[in-house]
NUBA-462110 format. One record per residue: x negated, y negated, z of N, C-alpha, C, CB in turn. Coordinates in Angstrom, 3 decimals, always signed. Each point is the difference from the previous one (the first is absolute). Glycine has a CB too. Layout:
BEGIN
<site n_u="X" n_v="Y" n_w="Z" ca_u="X" ca_v="Y" ca_w="Z" c_u="X" c_v="Y" c_w="Z" cb_u="X" cb_v="Y" cb_w="Z"/>
...
This chain:
BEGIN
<site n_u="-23.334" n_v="+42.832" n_w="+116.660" ca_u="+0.984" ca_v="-0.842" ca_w="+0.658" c_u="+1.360" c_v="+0.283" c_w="-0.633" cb_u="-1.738" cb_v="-1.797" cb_w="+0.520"/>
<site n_u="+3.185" n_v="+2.021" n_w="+0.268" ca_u="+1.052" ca_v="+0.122" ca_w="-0.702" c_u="-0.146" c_v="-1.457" c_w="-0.358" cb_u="+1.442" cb_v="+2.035" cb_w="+1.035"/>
<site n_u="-0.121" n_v="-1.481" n_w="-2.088" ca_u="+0.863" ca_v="-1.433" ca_w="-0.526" c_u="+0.955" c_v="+0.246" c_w="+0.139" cb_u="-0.941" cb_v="-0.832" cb_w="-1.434"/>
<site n_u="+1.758" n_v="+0.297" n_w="+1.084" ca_u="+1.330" ca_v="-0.801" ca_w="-0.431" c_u="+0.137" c_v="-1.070" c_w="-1.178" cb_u="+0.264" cb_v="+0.315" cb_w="+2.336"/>
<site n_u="+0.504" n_v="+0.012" n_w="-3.109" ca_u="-0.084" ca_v="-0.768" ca_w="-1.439" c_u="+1.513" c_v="-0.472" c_w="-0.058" cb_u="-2.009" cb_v="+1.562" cb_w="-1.428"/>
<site n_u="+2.277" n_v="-2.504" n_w="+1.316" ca_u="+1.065" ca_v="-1.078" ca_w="+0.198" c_u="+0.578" c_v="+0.076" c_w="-1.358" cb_u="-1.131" cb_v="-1.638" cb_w="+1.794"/>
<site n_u="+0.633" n_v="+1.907" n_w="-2.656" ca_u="+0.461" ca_v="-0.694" ca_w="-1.131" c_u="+1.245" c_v="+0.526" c_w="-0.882" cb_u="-2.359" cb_v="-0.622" cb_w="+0.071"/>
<site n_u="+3.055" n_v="+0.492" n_w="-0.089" ca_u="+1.452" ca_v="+0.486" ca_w="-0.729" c_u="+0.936" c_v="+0.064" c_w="+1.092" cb_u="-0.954" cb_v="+1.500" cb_w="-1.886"/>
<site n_u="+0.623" n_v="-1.697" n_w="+3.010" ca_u="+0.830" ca_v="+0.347" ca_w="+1.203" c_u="+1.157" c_v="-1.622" c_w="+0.286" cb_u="-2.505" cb_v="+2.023" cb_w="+1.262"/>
<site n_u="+3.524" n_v="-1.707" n_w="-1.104" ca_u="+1.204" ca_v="-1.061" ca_w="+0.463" c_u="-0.352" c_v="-0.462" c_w="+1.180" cb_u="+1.831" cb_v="+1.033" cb_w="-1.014"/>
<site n_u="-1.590" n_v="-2.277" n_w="+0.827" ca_u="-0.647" ca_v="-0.702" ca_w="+1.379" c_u="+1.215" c_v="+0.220" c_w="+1.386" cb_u="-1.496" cb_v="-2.235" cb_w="-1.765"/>
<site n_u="+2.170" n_v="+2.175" n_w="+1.383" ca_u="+0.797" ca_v="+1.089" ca_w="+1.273" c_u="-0.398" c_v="+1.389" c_w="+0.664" cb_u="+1.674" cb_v="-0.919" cb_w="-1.197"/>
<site n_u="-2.200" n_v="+0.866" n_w="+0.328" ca_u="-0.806" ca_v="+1.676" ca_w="+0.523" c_u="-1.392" c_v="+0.211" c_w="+0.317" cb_u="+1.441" cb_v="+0.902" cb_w="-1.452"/>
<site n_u="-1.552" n_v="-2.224" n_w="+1.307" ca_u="-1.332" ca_v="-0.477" ca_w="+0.541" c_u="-0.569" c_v="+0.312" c_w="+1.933" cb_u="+0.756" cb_v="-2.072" cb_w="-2.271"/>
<site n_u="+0.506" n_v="+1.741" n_w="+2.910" ca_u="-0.417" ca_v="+0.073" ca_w="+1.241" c_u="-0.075" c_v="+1.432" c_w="+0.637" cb_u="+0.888" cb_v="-2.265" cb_w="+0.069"/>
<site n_u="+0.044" n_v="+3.356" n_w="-0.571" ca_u="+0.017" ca_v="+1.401" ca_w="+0.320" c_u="-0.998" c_v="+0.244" c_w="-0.574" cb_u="+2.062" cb_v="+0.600" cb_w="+0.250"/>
<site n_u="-2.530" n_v="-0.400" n_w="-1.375" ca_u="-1.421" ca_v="+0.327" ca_w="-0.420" c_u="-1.295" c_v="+0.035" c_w="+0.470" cb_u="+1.091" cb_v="-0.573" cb_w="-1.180"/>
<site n_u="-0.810" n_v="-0.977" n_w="+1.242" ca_u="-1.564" ca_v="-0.151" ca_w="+0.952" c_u="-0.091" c_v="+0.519" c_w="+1.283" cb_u="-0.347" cb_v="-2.004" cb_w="-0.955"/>
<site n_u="+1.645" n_v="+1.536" n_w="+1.734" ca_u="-0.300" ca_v="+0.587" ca_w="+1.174" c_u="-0.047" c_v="+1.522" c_w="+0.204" cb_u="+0.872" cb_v="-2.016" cb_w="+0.603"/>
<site n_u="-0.530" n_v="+2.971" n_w="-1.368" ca_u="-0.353" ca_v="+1.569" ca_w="-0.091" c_u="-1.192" c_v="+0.404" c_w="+0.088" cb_u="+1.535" cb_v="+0.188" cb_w="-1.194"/>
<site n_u="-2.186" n_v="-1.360" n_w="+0.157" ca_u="-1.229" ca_v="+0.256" ca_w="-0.386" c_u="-0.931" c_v="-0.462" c_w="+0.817" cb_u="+0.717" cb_v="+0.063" cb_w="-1.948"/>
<site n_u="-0.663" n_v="-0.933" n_w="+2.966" ca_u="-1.186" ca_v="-0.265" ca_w="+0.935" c_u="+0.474" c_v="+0.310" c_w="+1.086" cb_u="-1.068" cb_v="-1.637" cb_w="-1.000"/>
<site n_u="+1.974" n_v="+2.217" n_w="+1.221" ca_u="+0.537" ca_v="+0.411" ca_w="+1.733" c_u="-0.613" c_v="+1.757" c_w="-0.474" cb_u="+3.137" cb_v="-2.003" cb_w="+1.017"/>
<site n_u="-2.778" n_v="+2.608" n_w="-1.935" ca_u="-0.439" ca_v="+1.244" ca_w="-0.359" c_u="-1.489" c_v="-0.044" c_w="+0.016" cb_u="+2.041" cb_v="+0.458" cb_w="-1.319"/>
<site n_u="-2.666" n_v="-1.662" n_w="+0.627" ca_u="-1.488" ca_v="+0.395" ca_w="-0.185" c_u="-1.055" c_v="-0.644" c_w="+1.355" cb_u="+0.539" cb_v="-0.072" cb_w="-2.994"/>
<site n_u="+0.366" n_v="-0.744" n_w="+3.748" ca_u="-0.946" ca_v="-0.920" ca_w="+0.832" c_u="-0.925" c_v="+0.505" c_w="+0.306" cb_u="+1.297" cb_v="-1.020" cb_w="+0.776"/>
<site n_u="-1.427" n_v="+2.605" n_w="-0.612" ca_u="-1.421" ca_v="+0.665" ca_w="+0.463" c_u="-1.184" c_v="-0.205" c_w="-0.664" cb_u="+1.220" cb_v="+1.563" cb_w="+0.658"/>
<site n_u="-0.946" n_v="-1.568" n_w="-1.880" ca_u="-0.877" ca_v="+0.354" ca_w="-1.278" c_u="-0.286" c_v="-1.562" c_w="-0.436" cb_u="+1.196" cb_v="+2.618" cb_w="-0.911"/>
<site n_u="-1.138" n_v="-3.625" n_w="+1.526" ca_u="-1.035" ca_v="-1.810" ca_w="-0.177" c_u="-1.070" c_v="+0.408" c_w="-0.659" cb_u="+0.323" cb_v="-1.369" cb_w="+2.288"/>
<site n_u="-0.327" n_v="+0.516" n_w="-3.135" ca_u="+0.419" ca_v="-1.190" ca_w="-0.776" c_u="+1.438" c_v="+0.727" c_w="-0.969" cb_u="-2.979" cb_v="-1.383" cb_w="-0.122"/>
<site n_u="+3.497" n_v="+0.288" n_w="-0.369" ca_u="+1.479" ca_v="+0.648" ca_w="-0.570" c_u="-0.065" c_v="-1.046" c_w="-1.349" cb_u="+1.796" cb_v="+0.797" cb_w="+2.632"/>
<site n_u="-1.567" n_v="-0.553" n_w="-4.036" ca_u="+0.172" ca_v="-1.252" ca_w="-1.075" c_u="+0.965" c_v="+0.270" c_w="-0.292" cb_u="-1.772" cb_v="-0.553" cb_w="-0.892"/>
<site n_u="+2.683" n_v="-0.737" n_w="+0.911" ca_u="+1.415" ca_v="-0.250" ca_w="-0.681" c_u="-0.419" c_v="-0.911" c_w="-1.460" cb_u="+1.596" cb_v="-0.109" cb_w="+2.676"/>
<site n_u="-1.085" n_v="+0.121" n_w="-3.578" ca_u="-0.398" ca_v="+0.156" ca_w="-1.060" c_u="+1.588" c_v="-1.230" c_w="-0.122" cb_u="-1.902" cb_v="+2.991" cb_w="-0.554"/>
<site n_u="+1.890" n_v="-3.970" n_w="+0.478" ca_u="+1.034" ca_v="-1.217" ca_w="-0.109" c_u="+0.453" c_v="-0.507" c_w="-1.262" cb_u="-0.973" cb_v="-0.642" cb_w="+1.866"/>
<site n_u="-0.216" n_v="+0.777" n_w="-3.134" ca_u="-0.284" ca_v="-0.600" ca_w="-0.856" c_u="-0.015" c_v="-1.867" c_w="-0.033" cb_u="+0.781" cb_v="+2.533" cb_w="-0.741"/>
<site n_u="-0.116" n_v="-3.172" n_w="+0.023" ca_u="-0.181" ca_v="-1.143" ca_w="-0.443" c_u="+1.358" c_v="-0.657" c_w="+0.975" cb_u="-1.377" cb_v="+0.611" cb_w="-2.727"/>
<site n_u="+2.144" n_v="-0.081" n_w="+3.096" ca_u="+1.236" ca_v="-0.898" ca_w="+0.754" c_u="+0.070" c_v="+0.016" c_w="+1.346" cb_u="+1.305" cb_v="+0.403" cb_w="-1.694"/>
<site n_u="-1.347" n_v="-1.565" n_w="+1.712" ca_u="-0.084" ca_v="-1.214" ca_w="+1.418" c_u="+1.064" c_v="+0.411" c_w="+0.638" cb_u="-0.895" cb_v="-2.232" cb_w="-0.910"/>
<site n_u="+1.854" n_v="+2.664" n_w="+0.636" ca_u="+1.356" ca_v="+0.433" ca_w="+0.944" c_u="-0.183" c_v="+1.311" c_w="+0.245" cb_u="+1.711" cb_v="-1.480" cb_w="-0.924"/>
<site n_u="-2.468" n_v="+2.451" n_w="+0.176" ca_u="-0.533" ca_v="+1.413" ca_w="+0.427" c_u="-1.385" c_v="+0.346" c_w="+1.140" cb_u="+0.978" cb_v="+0.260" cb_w="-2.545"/>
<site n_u="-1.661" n_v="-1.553" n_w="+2.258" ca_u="-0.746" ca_v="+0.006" ca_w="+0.907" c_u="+0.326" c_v="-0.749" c_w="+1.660" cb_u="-1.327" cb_v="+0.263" cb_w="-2.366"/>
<site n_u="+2.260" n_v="-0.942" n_w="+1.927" ca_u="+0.349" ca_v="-0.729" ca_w="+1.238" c_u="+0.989" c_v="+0.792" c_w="+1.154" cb_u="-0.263" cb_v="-2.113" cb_w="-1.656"/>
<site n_u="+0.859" n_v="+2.840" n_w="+0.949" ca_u="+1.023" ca_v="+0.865" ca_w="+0.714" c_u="-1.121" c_v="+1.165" c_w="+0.540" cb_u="+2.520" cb_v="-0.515" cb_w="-1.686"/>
<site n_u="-3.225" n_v="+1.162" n_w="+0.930" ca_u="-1.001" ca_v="+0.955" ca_w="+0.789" c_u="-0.496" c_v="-0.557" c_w="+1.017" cb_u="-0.627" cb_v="+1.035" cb_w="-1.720"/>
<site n_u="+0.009" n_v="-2.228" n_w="+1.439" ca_u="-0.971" ca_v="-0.493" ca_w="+1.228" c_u="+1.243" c_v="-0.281" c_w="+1.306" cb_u="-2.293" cb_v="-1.476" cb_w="-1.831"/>
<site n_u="+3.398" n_v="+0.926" n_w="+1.628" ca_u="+1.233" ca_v="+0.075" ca_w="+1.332" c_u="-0.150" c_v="+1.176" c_w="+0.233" cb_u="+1.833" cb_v="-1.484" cb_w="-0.454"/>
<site n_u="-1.618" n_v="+2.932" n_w="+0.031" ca_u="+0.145" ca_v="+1.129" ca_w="+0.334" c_u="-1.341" c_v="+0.404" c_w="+0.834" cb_u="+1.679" cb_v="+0.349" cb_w="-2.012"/>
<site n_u="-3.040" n_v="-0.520" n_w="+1.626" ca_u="-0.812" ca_v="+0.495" ca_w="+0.167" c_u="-0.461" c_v="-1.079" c_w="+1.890" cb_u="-0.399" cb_v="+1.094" cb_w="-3.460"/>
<site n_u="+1.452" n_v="-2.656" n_w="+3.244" ca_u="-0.066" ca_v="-0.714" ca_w="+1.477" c_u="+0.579" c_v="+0.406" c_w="+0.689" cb_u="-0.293" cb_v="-1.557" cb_w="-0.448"/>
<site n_u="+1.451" n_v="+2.043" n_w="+0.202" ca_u="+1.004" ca_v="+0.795" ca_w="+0.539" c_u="-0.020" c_v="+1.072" c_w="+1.020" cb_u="+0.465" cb_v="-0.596" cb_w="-1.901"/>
<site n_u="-1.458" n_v="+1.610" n_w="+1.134" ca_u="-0.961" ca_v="+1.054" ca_w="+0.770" c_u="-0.803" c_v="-0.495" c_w="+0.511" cb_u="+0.156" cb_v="+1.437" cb_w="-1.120"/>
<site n_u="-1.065" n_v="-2.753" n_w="+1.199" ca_u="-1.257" ca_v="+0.421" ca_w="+0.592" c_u="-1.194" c_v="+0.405" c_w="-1.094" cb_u="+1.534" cb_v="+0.828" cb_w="+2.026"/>
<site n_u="-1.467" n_v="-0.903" n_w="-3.037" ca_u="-1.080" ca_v="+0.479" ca_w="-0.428" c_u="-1.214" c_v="-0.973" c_w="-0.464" cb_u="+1.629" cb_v="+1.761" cb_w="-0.480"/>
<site n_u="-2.941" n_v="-1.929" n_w="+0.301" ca_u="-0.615" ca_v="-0.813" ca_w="-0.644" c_u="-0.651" c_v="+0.559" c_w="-1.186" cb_u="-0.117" cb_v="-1.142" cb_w="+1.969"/>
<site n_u="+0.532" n_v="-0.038" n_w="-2.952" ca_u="-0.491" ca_v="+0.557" ca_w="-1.389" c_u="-0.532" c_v="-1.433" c_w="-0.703" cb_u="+1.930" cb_v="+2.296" cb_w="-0.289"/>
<site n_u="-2.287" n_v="-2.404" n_w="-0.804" ca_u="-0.525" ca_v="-0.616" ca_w="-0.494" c_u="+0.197" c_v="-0.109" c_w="-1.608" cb_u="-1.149" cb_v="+0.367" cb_w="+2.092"/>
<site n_u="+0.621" n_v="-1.310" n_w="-2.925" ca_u="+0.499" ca_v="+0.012" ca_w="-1.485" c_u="-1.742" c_v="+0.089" c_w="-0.324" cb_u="+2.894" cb_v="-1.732" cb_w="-0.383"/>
<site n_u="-3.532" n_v="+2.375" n_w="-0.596" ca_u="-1.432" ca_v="+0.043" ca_w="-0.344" c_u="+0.111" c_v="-1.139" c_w="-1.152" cb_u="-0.726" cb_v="+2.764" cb_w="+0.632"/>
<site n_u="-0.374" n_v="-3.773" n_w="-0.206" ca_u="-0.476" ca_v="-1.234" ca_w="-1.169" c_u="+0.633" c_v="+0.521" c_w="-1.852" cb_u="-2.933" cb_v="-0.558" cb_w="+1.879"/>
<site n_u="+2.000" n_v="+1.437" n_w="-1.813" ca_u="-0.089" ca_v="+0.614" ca_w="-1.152" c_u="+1.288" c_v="+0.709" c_w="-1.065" cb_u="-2.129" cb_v="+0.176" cb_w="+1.482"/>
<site n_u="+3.038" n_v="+0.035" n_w="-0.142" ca_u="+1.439" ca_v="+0.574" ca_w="-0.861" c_u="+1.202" c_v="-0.921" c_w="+0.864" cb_u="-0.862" cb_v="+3.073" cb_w="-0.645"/>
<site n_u="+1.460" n_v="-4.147" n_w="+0.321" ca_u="+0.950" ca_v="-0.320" ca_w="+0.787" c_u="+1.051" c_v="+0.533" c_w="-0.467" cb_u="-0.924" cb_v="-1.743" cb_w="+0.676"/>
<site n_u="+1.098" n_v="+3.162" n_w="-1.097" ca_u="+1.389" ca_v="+1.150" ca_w="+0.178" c_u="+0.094" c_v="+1.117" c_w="+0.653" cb_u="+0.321" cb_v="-0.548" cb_w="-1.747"/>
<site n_u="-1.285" n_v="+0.599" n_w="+2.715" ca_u="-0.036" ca_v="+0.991" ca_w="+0.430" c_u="-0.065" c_v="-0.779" c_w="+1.534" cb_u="-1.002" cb_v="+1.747" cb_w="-2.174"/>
<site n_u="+1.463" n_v="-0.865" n_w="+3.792" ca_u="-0.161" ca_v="-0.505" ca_w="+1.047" c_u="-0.780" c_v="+1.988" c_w="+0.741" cb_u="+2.541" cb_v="-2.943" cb_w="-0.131"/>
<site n_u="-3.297" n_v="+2.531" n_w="+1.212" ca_u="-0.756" ca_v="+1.112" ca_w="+0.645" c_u="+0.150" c_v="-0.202" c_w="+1.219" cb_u="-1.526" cb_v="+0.350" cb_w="-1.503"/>
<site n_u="+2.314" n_v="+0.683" n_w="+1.726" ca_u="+0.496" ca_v="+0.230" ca_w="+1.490" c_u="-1.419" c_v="+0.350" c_w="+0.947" cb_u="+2.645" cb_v="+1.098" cb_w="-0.904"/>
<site n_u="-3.002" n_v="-1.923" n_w="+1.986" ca_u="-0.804" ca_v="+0.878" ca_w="+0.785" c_u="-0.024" c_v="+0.087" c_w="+0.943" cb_u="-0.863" cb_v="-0.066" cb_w="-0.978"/>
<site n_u="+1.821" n_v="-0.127" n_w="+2.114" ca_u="-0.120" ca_v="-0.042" ca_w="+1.226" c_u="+1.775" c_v="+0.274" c_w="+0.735" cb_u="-2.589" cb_v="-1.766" cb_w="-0.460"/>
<site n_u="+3.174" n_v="+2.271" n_w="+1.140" ca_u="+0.512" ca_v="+0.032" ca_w="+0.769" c_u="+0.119" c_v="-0.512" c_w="+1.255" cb_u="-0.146" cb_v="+1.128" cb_w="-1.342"/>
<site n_u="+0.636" n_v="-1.790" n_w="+1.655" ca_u="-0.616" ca_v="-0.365" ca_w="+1.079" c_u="+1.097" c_v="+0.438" c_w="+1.464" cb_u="-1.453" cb_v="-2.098" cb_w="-1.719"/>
<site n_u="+2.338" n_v="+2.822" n_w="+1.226" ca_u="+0.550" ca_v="+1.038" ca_w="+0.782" c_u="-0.432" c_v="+0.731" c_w="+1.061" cb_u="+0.669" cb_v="+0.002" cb_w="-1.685"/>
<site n_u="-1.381" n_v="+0.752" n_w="+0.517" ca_u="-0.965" ca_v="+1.200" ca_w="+0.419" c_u="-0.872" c_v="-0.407" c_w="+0.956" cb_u="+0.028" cb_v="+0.984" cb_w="-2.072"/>
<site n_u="-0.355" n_v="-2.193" n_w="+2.440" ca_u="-0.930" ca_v="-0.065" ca_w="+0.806" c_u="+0.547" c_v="-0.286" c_w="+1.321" cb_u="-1.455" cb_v="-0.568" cb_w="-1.752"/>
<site n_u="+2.741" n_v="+0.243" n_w="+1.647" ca_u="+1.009" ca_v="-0.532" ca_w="+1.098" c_u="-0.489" c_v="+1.158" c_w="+1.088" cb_u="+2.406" cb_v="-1.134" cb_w="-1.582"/>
């Protein structure tokens, strides 16, 4: 599965990032963005990721990470 690893990155630069990274990879689902521990890093991905259309999810087990899996574009 790609990633994307958030961490050291300026939260301004948050939204070009991500979106490179799942408009480039949408083929290749499931996608992990890697958020770490901040609520304002994860919250701005998940707008980006509503934004597009995409459905993803946060796994029980790691709440820093979010997994892109669906487009729902593509099915348009």
């Amino acid at each position: 599965m790609k990633e994307l690893d958030l961490h050291g990155y300026y939260h301004h630069k948050v939204q070009d990032e991500v979106e490179n990274f799942v408009l480039l990879n949408s083929k290749e689902l499931p996608l992990r963005i890697i958020t770490g521990k901040s609520e304002f890093m994860k919250n701005r991905v998940c707008e980006i990721l509503d934004h597009h259309k995409f459905d993803y999810y946060t796994p029980a087990h790691n709440s820093g990470e979010v997994i892109v899996t669906f487009d729902k574009e593509l099915m348009s």
